[in-house]
C-alpha positions in Angstrom: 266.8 72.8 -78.9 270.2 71.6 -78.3 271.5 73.2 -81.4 270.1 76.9 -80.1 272.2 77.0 -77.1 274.9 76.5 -79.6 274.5 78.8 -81.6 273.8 76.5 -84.3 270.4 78.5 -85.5 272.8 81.7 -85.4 275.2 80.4 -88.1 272.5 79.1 -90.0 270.5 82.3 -90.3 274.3 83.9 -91.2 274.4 81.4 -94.0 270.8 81.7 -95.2 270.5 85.4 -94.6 274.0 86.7 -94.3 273.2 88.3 -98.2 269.9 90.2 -97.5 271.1 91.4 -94.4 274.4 92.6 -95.9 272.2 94.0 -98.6 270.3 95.7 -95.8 272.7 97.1 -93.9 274.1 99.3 -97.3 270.5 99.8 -97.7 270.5 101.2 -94.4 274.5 103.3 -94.4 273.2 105.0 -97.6 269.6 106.1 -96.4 271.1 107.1 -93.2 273.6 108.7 -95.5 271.7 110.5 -97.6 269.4 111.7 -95.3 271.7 113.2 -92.8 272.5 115.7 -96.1 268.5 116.6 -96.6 268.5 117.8 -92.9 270.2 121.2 -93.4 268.4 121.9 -96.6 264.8 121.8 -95.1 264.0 125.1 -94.8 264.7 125.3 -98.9 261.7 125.7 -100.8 263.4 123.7 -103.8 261.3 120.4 -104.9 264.5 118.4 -104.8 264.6 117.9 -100.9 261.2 116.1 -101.0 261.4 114.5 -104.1 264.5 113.1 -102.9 263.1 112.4 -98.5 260.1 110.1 -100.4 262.9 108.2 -102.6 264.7 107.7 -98.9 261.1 106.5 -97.4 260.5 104.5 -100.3 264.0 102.6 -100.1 263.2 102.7 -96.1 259.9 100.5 -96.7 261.7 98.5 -99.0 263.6 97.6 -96.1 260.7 97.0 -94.1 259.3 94.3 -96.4 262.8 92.4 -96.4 262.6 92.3 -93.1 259.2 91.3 -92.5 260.5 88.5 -95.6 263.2 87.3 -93.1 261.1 87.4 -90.0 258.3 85.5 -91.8 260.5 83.0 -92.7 262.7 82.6 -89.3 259.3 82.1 -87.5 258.2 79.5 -90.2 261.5 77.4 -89.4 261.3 78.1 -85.3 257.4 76.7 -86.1 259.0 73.7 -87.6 261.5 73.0 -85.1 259.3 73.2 -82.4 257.3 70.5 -84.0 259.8 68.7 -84.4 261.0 69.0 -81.0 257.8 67.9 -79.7 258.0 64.8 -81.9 260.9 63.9 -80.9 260.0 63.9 -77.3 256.7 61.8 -77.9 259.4 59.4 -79.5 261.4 59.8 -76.8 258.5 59.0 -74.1 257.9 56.1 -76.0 261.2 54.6 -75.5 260.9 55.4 -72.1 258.2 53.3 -72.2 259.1 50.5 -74.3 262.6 50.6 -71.7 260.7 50.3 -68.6 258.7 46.8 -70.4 261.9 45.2 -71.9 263.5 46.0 -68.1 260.3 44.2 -65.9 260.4 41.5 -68.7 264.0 41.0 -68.3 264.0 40.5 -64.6 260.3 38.7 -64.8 263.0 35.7 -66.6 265.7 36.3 -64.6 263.6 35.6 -62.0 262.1 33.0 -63.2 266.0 31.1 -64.2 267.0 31.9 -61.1 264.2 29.7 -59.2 264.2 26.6 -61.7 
């Protein structure tokens, strides 16, 4: 959790994802792109317009999926860290614990030196 607040899972998804989402985003320009140049055509009862809207949906979903890809996958590795967090805090509760005995032990002789 440490690593979050430093933006440590940040550059890590810029490393493992910076490429899709590069990919995406030119995805995205040219859809927005072309579809800003089927909006004054509309009233046109030429074929091309629709043929060429569903090819912009289509691209559009394909978007989608890589998205829901990268999601997916960012929610498997927060999954994973949090289980990892909570392991490591069981381990850390142990040494707590194991602290507290080797401290009482510790004084328990010191103790006991002290009144022979």
């Amino acid at each position: 959790m440490e690593g979050l607040s430093r933006g440590v899972l940040l550059e890590r998804m810029k490393e493992e994802y910076g490429s899709m989402l590069s990919t995406e985003n030119s995805s995205i320009a040219r859809s927005a792109s072309t579809s800003r140049r089927i909006e004054a055509p509309e009233s046109s009862c030429s074929p091309v317009p629709k043929l060429h809207q569903e090819a912009v949906s289509h691209e559009e979903h394909g978007c989608s999926g890589r998205c829901k890809v990268i999601v997916r996958r960012i929610m498997d590795q927060v999954r994973t860290e949090t289980e990892q967090w909570s392991q490591m805090q069981e381990m850390l509760e142990q040494v707590r614990e194991e602290m507290e005995e080797l401290n009482s032990s510790r004084d328990f002789w010191e103790d006991r030196a002290l009144d022979s």
